[in-house]
C-alpha positions in Angstrom: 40.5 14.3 -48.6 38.6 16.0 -46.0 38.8 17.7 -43.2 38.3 15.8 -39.7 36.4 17.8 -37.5 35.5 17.2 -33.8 32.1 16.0 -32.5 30.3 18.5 -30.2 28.7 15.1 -27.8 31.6 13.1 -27.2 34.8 15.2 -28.3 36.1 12.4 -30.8 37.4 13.5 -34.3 36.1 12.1 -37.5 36.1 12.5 -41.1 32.3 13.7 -42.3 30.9 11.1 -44.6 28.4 14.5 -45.9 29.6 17.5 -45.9 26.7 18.7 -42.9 27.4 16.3 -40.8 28.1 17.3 -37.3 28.3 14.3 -34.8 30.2 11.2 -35.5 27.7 8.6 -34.7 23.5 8.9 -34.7 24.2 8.1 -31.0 25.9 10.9 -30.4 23.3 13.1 -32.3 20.4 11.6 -30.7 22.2 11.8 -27.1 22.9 15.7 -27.7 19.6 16.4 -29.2 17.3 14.8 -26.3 16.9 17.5 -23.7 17.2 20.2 -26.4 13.1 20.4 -27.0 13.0 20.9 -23.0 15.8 21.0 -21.5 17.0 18.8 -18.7 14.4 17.4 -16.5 15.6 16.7 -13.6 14.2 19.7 -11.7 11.0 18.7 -13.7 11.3 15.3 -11.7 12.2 16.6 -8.7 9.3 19.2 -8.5 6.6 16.1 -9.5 8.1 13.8 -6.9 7.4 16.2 -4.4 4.0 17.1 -5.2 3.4 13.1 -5.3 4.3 12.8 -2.1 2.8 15.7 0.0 -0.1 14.5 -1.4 0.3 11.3 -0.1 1.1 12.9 3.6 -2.3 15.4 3.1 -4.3 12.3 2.2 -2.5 10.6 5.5 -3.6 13.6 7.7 -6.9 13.7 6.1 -7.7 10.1 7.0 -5.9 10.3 10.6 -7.8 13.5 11.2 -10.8 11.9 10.8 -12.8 10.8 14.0 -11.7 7.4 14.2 -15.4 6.0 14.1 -15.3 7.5 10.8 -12.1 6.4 9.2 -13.9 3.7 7.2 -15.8 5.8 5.3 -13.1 7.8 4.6 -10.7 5.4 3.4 -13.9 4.0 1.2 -14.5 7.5 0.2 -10.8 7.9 -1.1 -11.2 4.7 -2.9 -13.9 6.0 -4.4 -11.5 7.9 -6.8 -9.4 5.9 -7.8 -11.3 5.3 -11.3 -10.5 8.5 -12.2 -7.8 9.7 -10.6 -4.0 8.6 -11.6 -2.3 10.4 -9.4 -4.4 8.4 -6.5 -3.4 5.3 -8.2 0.0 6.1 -8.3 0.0 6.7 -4.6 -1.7 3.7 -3.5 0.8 1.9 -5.3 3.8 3.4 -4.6 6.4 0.5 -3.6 8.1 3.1 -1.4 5.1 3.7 0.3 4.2 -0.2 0.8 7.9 -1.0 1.8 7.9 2.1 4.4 9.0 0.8 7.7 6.4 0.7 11.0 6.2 4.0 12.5 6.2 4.3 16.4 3.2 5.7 16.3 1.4 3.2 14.7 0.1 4.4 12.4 0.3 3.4 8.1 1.0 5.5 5.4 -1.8 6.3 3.2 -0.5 3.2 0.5 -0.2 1.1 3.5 -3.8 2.0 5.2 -5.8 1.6 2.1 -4.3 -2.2 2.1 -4.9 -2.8 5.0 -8.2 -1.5 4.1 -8.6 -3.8 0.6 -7.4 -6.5 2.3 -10.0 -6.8 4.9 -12.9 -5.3 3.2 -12.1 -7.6 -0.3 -9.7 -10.2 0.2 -7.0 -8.6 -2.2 -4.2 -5.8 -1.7 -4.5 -2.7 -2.6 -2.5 -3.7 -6.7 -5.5 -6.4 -6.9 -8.1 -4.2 -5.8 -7.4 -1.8 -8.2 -7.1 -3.6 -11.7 -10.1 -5.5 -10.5 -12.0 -2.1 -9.9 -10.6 -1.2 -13.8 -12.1 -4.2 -14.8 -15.2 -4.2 -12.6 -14.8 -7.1 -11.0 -14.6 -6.6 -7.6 -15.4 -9.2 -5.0 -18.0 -7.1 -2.9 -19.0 -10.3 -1.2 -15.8 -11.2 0.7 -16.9 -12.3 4.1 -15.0 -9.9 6.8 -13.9 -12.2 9.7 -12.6 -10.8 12.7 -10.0 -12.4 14.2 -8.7 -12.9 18.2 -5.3 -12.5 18.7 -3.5 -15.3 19.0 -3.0 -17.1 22.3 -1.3 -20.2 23.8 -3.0 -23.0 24.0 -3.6 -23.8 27.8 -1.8 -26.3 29.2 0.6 -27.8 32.0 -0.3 -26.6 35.7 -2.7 -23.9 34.4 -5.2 -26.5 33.1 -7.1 -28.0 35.9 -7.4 -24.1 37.6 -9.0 -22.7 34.1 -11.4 -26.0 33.7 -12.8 -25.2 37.5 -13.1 -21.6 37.3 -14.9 -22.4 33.6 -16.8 -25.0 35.2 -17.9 -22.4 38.3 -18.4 -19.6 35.9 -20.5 -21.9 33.7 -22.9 -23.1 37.2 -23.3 -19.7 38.5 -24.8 -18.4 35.1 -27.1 -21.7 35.1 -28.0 -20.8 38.6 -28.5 -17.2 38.0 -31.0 -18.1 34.5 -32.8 -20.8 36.9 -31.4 -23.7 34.9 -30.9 -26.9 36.6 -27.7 -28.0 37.5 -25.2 -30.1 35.0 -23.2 -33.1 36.4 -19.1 -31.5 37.4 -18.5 -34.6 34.1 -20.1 -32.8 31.7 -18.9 -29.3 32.3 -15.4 -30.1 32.4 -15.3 -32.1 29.2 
């Protein structure tokens, strides 16, 4: 009989089925040869997750640095790359990024502004927007509304003082073009 020897991975001894065999079980051997090629990658991880997101914060500061009037084009411009540019796919994407809290400045990440972006511009978030722009079917003819904030409906003792200052608004612009007075009926209704 032979010898039992002790497996380098998980300390267990066994009796070698060959005589070069080292580990007890292909698990072990595959679990103590996988970071031998290159070694352990967490600081590998580390280091790439950084670079990910300072990038993310120099694309923030480059759109917020933008004049404000410009900020469209920008965003658009940035966009613009996605095609052919993982990294800025991988960004816009990020679920860390989308899931981030509201700031007290008010202002979004860079994941968050370009769908905000995508989802007035096209109708779609940011996700959408991008396997449609790999596929090349974007919806360039999304109509862009632009919406009032919401307000309450007027009603209760406010109502008859907002239909008489409409209605008086309404007859001093009709005065002021030279239009002929409507009856108080018809305004108010």
């Amino acid at each position: 009989m032979t010898e039992q020897i002790q497996c380098p991975t998980c300390d267990a001894e066994f009796t070698p089925r060959r005589k070069n065999q080292m580990y007890c079980s292909d698990n072990c051997r595959k679990r103590k040869s996988r970071h031998a090629a290159r070694g352990s990658r967490s600081s590998e991880n580390t280091r790439l997750s950084y670079e990910h997101y300072e990038r993310a914060q120099r694309l923030e500061e480059m759109v917020y640095t933008t004049a404000p009037q410009a900020r469209l084009g920008m965003m658009k411009s940035i966009l613009g790359h996605i095609l052919h540019d993982a990294g800025l796919r991988r960004i816009l994407t990020d679920p860390v990024l989308l899931r981030e809290p509201p700031r007290a400045d008010d202002r979004k990440n860079i994941a968050k502004a370009a769908s905000a972006y995508t989802k007035k511009f096209y109708g779609v978030s940011i996700r959408t927007y991008i396997e449609q722009a790999k596929a090349g079917t974007i919806n360039e003819e999304f109509p862009v509304t632009r919406t009032a904030p919401r307000q309450r409906p007027l009603a209760g003792s406010r109502l008859p003082y907002v239909q008489r200052d409409a209605a008086e608004f309404l007859r001093n612009v009709r005065l002021a073009r030279g239009v002929a007075p409507v009856a108080q009926e018809a305004i108010a209704a």
